[in-house]
Residue frames as a rotation matrix with the C-alpha (Angstrom) as fourth column:
UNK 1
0.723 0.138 -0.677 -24.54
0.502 0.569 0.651 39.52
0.475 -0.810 0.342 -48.03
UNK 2
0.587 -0.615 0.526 -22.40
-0.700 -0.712 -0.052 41.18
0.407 -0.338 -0.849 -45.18
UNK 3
-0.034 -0.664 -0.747 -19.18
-0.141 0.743 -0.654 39.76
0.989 0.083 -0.119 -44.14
UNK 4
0.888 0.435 0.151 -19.47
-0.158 -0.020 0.987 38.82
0.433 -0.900 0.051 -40.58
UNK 5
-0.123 -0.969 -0.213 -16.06
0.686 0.073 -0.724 38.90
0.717 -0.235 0.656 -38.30
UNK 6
-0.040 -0.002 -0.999 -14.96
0.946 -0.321 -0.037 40.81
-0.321 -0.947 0.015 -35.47
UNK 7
0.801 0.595 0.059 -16.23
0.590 -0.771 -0.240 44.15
-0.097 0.227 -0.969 -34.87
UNK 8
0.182 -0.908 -0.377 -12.50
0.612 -0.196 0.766 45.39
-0.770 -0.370 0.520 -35.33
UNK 9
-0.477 0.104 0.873 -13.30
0.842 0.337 0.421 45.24
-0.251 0.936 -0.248 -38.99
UNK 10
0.027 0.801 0.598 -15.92
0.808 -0.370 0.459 47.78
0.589 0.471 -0.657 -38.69
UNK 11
-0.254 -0.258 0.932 -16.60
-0.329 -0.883 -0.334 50.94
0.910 -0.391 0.140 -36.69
UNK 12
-0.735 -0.327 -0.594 -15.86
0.364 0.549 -0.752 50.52
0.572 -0.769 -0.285 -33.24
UNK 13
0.278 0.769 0.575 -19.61
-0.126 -0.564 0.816 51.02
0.952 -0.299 -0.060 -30.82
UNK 14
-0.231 -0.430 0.872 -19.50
-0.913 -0.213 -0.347 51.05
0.336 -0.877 -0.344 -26.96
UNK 15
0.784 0.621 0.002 -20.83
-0.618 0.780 0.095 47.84
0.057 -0.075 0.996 -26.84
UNK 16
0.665 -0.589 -0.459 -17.53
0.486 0.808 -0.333 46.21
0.567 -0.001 0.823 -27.82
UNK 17
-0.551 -0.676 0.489 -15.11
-0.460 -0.243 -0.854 48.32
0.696 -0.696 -0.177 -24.98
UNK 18
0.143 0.295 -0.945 -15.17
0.781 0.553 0.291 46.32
0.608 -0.779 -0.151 -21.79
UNK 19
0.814 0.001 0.581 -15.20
-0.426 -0.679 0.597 48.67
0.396 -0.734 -0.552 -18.88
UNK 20
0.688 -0.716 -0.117 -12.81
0.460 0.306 0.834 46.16
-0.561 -0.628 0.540 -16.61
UNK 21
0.188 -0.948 0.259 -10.10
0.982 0.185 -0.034 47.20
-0.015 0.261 0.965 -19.43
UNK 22
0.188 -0.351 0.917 -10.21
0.494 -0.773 -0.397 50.69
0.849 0.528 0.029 -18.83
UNK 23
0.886 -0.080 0.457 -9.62
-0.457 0.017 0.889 50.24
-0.079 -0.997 -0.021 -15.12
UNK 24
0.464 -0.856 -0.230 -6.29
0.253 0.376 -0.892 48.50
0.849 0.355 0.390 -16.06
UNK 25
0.910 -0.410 0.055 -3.99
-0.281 -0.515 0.810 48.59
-0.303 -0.753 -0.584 -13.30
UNK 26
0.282 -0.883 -0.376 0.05
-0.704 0.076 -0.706 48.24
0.652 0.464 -0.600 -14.46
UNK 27
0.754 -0.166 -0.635 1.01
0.526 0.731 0.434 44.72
0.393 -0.662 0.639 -12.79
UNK 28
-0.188 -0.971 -0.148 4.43
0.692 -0.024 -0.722 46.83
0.697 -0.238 0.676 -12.00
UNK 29
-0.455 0.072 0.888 2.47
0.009 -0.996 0.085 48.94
0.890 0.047 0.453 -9.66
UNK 30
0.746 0.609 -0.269 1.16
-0.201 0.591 0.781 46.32
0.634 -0.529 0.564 -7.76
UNK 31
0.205 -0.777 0.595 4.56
-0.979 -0.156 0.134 45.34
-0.011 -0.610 -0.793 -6.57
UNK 32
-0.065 -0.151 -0.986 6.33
-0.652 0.755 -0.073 42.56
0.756 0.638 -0.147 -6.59
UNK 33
-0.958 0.122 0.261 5.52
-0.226 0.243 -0.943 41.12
-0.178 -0.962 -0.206 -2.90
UNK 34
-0.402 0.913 -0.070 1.96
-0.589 -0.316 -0.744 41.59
-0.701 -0.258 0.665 -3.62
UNK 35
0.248 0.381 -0.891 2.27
-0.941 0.313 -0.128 39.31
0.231 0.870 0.436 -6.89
UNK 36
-0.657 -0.679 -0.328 4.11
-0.254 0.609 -0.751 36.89
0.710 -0.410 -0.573 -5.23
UNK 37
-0.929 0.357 0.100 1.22
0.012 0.299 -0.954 36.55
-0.371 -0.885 -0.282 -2.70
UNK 38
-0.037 0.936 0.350 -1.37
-0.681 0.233 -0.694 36.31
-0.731 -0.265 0.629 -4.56
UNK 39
-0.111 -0.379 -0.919 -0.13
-0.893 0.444 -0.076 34.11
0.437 0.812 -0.388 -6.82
UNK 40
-0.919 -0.304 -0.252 0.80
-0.185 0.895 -0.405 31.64
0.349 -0.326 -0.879 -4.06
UNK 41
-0.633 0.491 0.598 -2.68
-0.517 0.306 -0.799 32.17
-0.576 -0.815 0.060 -2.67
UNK 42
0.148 0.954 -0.259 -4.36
-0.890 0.014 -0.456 31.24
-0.432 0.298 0.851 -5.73
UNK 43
-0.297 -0.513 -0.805 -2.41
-0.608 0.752 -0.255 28.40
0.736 0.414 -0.535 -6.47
UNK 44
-0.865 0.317 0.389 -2.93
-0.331 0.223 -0.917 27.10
-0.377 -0.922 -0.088 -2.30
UNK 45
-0.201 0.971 -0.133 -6.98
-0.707 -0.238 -0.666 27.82
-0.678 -0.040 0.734 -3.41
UNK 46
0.262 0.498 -0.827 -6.87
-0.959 0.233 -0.164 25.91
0.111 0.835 0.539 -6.43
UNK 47
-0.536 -0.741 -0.404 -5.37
-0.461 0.658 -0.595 23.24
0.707 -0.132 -0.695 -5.09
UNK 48
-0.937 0.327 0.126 -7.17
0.042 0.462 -0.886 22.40
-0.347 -0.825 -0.446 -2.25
UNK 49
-0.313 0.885 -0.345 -10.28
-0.773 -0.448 -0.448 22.89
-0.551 0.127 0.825 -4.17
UNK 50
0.112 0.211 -0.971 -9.60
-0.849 0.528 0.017 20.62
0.516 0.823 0.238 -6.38
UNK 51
-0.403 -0.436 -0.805 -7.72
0.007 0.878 -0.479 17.67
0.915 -0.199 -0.350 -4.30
UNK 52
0.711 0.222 -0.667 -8.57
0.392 0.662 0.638 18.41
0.584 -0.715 0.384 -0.78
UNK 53
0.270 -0.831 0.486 -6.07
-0.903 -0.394 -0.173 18.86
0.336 -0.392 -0.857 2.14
UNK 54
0.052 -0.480 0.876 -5.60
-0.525 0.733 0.433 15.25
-0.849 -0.483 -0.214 2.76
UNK 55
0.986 0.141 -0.089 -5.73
-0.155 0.584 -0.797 13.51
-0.060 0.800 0.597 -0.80
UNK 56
0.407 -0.725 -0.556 -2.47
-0.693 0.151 -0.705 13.24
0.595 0.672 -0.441 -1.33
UNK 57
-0.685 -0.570 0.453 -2.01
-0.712 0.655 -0.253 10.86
-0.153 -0.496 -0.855 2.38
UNK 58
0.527 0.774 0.351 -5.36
-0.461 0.608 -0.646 9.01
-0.713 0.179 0.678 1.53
UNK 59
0.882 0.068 -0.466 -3.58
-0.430 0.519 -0.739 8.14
0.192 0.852 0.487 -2.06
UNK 60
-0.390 -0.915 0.106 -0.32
-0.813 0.287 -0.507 7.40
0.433 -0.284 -0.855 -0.41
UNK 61
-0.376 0.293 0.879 -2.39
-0.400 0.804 -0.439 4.76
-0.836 -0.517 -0.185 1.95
UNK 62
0.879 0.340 0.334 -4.49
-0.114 0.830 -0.546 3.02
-0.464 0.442 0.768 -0.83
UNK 63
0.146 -0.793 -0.591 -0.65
-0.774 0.281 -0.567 2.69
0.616 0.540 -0.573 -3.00
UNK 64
-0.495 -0.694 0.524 0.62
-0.864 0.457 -0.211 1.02
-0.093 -0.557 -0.825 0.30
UNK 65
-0.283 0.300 0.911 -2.23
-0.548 0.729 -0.410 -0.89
-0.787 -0.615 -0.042 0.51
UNK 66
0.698 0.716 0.026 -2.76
-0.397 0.417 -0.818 -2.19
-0.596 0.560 0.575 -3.06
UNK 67
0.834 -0.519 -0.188 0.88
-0.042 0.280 -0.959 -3.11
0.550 0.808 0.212 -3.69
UNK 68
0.327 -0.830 0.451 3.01
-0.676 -0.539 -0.501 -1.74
0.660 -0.141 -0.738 -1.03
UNK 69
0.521 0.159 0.839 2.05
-0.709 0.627 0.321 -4.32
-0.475 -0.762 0.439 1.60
UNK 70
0.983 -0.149 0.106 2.73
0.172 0.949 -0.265 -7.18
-0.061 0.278 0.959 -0.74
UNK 71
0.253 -0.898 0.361 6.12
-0.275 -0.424 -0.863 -5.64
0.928 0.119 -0.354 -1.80
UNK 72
0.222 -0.503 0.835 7.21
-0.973 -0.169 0.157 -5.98
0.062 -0.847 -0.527 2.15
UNK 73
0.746 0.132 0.653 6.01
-0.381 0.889 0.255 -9.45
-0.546 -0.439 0.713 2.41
UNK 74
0.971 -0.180 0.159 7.72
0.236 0.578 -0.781 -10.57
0.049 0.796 0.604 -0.90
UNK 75
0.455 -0.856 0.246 10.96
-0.416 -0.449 -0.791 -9.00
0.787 0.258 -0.560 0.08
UNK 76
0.349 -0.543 0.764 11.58
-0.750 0.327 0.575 -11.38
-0.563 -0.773 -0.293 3.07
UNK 77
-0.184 -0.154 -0.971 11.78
-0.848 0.524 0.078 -14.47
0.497 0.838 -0.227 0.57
UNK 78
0.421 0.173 -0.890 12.04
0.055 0.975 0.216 -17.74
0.905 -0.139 0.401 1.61
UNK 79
0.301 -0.293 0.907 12.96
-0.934 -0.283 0.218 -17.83
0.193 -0.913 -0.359 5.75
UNK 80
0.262 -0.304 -0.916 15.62
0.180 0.948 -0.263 -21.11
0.948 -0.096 0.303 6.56
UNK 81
0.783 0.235 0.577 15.06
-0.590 -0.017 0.807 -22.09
0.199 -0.972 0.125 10.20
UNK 82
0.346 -0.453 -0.821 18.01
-0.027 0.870 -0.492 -23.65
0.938 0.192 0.289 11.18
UNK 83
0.893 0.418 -0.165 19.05
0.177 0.011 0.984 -25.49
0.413 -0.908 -0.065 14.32
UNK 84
0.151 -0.750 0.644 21.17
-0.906 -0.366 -0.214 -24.35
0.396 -0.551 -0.735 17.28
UNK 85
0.993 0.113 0.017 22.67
-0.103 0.812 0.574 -27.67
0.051 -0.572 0.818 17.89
UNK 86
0.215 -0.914 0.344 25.66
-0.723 0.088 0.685 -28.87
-0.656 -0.396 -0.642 19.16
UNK 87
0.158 -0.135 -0.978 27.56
-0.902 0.382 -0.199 -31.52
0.401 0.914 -0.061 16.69
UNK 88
-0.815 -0.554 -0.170 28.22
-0.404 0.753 -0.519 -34.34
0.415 -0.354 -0.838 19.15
UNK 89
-0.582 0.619 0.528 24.52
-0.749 -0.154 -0.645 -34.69
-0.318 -0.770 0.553 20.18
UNK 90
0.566 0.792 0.229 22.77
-0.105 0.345 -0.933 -36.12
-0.817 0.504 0.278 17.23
UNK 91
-0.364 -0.711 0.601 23.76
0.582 0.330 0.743 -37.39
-0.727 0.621 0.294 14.20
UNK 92
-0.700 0.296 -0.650 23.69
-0.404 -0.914 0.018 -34.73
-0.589 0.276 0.760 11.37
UNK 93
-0.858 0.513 0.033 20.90
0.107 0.115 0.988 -36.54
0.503 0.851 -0.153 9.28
UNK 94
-0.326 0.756 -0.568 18.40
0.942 0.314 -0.122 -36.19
0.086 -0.574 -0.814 12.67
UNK 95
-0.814 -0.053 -0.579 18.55
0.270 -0.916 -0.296 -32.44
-0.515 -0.397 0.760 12.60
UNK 96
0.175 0.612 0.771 15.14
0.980 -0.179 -0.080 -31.05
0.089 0.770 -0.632 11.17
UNK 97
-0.792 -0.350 -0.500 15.52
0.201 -0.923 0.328 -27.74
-0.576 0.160 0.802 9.77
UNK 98
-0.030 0.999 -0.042 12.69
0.790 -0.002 -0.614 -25.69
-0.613 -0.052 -0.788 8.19
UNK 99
-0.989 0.011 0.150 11.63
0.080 -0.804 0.589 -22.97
0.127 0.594 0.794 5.43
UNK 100
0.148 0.919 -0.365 8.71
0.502 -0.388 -0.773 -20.73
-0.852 -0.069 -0.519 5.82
UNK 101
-0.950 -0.232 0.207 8.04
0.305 -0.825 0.476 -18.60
0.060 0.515 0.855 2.56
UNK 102
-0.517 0.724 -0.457 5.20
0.008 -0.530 -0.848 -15.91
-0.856 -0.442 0.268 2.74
UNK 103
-0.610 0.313 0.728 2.72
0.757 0.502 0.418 -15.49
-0.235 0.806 -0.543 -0.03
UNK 104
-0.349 0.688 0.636 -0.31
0.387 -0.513 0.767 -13.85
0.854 0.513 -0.087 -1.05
UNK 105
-0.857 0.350 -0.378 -1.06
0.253 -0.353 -0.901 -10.98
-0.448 -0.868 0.214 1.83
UNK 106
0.033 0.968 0.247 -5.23
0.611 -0.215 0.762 -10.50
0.791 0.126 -0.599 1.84
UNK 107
-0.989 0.016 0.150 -6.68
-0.103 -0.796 -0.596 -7.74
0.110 -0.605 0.788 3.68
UNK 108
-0.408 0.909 0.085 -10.45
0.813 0.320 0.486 -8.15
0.415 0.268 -0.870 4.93
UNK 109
0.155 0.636 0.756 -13.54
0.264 -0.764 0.589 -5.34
0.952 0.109 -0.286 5.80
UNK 110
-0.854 -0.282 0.437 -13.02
-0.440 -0.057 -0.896 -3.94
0.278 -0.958 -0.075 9.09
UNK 111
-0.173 0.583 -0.794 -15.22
-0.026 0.803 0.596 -6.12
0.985 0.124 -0.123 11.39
UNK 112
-0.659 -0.291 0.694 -15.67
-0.751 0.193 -0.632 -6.66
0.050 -0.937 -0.346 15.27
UNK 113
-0.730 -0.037 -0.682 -17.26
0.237 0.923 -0.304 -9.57
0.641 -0.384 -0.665 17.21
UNK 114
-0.019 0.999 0.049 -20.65
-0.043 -0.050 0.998 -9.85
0.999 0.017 0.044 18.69
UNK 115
-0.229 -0.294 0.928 -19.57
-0.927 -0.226 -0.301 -10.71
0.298 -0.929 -0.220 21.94
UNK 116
0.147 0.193 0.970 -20.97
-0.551 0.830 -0.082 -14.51
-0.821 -0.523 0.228 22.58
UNK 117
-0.793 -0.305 0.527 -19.98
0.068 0.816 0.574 -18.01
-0.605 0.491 -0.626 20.58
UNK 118
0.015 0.876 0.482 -23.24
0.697 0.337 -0.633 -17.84
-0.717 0.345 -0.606 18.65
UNK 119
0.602 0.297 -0.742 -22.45
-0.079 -0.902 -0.425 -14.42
-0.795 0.314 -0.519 17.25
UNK 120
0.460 -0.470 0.753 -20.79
0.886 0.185 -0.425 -14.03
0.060 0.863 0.502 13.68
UNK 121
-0.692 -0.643 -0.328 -18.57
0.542 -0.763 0.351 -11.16
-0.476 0.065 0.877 12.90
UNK 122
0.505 0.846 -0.172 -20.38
0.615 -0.492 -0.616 -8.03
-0.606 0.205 -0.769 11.88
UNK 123
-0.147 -0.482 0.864 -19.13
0.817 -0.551 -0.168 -4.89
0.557 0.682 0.475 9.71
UNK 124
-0.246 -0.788 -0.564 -17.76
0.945 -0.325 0.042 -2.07
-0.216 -0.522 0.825 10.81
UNK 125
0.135 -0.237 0.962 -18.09
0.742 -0.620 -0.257 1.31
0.657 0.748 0.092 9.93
UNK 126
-0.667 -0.745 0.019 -15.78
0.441 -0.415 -0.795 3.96
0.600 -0.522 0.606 11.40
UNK 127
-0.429 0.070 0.901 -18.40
-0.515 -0.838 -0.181 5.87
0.742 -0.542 0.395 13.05
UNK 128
0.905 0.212 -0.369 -19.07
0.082 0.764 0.640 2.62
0.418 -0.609 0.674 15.10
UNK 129
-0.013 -0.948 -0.317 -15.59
0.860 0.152 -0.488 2.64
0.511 -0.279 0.813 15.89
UNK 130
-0.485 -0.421 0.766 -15.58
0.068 -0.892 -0.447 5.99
0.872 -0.164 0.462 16.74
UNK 131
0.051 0.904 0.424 -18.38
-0.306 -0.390 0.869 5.62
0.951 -0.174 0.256 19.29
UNK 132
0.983 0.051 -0.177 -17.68
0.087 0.718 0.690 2.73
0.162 -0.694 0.702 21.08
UNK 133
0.470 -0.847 0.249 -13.72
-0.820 -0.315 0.479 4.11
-0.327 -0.429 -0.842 21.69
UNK 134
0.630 -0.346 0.695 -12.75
0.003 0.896 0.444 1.42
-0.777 -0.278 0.565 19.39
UNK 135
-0.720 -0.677 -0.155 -9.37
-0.311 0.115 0.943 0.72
-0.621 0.727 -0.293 16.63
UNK 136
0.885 0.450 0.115 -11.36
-0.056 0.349 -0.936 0.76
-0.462 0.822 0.334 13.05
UNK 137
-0.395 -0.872 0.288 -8.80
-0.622 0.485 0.614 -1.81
-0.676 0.063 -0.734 11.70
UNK 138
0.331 0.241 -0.912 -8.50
-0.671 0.740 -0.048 -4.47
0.664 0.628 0.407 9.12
UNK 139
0.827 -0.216 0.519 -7.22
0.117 0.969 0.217 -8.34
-0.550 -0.119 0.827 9.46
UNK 140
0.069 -0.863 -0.500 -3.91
-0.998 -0.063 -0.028 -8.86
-0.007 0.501 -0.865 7.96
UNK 141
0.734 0.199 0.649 -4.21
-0.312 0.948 0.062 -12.38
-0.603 -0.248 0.758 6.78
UNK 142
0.008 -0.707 -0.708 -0.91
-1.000 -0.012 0.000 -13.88
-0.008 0.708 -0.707 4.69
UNK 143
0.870 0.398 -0.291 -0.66
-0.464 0.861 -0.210 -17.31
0.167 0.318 0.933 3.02
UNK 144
0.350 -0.840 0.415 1.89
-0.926 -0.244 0.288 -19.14
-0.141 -0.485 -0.863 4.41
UNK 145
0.737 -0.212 -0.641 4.12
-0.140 0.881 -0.452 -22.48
0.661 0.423 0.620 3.31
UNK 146
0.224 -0.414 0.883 5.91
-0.917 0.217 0.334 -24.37
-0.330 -0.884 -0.331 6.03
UNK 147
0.866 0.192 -0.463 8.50
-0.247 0.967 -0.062 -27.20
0.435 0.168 0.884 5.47
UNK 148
0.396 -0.719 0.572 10.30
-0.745 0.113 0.658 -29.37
-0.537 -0.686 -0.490 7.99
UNK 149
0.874 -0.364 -0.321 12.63
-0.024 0.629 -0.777 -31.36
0.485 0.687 0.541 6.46
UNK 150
0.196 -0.954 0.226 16.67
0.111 0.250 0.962 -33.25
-0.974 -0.164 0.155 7.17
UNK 151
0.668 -0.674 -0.315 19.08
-0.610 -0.254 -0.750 -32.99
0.426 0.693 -0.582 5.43
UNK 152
0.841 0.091 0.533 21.26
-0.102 0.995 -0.008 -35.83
-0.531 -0.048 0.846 4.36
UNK 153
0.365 -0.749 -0.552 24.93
-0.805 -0.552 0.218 -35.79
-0.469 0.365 -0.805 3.11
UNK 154
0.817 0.172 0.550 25.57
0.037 0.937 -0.348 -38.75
-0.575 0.305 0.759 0.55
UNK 155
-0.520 -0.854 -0.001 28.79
-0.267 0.161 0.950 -39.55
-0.811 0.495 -0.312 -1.61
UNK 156
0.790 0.465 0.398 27.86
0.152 0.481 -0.863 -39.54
-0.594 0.743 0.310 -5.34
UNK 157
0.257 -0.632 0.731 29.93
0.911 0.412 0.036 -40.79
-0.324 0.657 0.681 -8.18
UNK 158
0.226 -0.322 -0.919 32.26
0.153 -0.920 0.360 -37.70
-0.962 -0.222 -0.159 -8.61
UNK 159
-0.816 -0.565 -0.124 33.26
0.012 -0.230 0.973 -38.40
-0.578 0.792 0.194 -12.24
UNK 160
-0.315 0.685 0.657 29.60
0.903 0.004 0.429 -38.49
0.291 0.729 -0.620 -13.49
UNK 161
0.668 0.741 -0.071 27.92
0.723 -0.623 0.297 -35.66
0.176 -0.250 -0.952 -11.25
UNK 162
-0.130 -0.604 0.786 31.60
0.310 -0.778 -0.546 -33.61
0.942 0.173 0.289 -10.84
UNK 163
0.727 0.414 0.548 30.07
-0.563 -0.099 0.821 -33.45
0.394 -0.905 0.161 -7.06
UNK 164
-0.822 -0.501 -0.270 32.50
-0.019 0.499 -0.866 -35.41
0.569 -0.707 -0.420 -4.29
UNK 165
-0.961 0.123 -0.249 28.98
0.276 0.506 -0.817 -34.92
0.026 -0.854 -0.520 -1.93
UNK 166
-0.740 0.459 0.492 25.78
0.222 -0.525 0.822 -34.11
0.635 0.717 0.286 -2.31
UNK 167
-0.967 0.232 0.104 23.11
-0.195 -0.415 -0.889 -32.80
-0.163 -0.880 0.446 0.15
UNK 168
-0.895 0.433 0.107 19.91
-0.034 -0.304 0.952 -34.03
0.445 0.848 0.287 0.20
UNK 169
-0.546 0.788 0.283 16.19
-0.806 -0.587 0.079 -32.73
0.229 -0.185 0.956 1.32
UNK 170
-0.749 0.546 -0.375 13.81
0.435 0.832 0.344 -35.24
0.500 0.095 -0.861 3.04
UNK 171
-0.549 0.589 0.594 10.64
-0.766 -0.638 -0.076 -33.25
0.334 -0.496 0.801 3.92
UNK 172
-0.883 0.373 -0.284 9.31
0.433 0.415 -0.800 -34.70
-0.181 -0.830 -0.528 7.13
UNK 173
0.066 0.994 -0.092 5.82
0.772 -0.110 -0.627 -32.51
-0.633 -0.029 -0.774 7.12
UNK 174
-0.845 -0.112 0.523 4.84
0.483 -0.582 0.654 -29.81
0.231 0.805 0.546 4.60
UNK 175
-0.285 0.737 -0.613 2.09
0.804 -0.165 -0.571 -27.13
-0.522 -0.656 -0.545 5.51
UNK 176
-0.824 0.067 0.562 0.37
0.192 -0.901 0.388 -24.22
0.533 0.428 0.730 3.25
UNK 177
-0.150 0.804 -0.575 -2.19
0.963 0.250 0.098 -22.26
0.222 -0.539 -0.812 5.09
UNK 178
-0.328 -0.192 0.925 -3.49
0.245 -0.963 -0.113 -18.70
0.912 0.190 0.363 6.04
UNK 179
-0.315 -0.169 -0.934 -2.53
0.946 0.030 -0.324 -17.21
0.082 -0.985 0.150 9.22
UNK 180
0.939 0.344 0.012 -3.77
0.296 -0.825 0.482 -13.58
0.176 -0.449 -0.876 11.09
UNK 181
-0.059 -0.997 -0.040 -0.72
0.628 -0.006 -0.778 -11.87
0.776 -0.071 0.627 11.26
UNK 182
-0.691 -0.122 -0.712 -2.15
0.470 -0.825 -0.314 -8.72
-0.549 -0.551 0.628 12.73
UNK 183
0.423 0.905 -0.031 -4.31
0.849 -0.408 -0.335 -5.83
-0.316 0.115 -0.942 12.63
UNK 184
-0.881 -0.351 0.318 -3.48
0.460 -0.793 0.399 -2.69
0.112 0.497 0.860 10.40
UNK 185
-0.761 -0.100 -0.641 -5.17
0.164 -0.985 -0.042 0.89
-0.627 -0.137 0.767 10.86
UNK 186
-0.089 0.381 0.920 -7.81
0.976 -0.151 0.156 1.86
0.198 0.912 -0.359 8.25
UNK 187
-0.862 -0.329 -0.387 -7.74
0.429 -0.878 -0.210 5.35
-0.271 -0.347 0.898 7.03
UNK 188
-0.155 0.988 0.009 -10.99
0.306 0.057 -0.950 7.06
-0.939 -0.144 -0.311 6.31
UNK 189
0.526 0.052 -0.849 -12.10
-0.722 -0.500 -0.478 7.66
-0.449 0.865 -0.225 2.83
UNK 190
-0.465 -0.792 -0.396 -9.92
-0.864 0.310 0.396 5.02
-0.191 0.526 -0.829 1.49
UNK 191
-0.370 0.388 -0.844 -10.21
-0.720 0.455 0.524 2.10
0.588 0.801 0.111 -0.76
UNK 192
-0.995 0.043 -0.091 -11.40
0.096 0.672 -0.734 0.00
0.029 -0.739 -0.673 2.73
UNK 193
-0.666 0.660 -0.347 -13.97
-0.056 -0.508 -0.860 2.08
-0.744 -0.553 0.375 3.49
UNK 194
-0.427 0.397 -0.812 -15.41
-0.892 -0.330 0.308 2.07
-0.146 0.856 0.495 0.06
C-alpha cells in the first residue's frame, strides 16, 4: 500500500505550485500608507456587510425599549404630594397629602383612529405613516397607584414605643390604574415593527 500525505513527501509536479505564489509581492513594498488603507477598508467592508450601517442605533433603541424605559420610570420612586398650606388655616389633621408611585410601563402596536365613534383603532405600518404625513408612534401606557391620605400626630406611651409622637396615615381614597402618558417614536426595523 502507498503512504498517502502531502505531496512534499514526494517529488514535487506543477500541479502542486500555485501560480498566485509566484507573483508574491513583498508587503514592505507596498508601503505602509497603502496597508494602512486597505486594511481600514476591509475592516469598514466587513463590517457593514455583516451588521449594516444602522444596527448598532436599531439595537441601542430595542435596549431602551426593553428595559431602558422601565429603568426611567422606576427611578422616580414613590412621588409625595404635599400641601402648600399655611399653618393657621386648617387644622394639621385636615391636610390631605398624596403619593403617586409609577409601575409597570407597557408599550402598544403603533395604531391610528378611523376617524368616526363607530371606528376601532386599526394597525399601523410605517409606510402608512409615511404616506399620509403622519408620526409612526407607539402609546406609552404606565400603571399608576394614587393615595390621598392625612396625616395625624398622636402621643403614644413613650416608655413602651421609645416614640414621644407618632404620625399616622389615614388613606382617604386609594386608586391603581393605567394612564396614556404619551406617544414615543418607533424606529424602523425594530422590535415594534416586528
Amino acid at each position: 500500500m502507498k503512504e498517502v500525505g502531502p505531496s512534499s513527501k514526494s517529488e514535487v509536479d506543477d500541479m502542486d505550485m500555485d501560480e498566485d505564489l509566484m507573483d508574491t509581492t513583498n508587503l514592505n513594498e507596498l508601503g505602509r500608507e497603502t496597508l494602512q488603507s486597505f486594511c481600514k477598508k476591509a475592516a469598514s467592508l466587513f463590517f457593514f456587510d455583516e451588521y449594516g450601517l444602522i444596527s448598532h442605533q436599531i439595537n441601542s433603541y430595542n435596549a431602551f425599549i426593553n428595559s431602558g424605559l422601565q429603568r426611567v420610570f422606576d427611578s422616580f420612586g414613590e412621588v409625595a404630594v404635599e400641601p402648600g398650606y399655611d399653618i393657621s388655616e386648617q387644622k394639621d389633621g385636615e391636610w390631605r397629602r398624596a403619593s403617586v408611585r409609577l409601575g409597570k410601563v407597557a408599550l402598544n402596536r403603533p395604531s391610528f383612529w378611523g376617524g368616526t365613534s363607530s371606528d376601532a383603532e386599526h394597525n399601523m405600518v410605517f409606510r402608512h405613516a409615511r404616506a399620509c404625513n403622519m408620526t409612526y408612534s407607539v402609546r406609552i401606557k404606565i400603571h399608576v397607584n394614587v393615595q390621598v391620605y392625612t396625616q395625624t400626630v398622636s402621643r403614644s406611651d413613650k416608655c413602651k414605643t421609645g416614640i414621644d409622637k407618632v404620625v399616622q396615615k389615614n388613606v382617604v381614597h386609594a386608586e391603581n390604574r393605567e394612564i396614556i402618558i404619551g406617544r414615543m417614536p418607533v424606529m424602523v426595523k425594530s422590535y415594534l415593527t416586528s
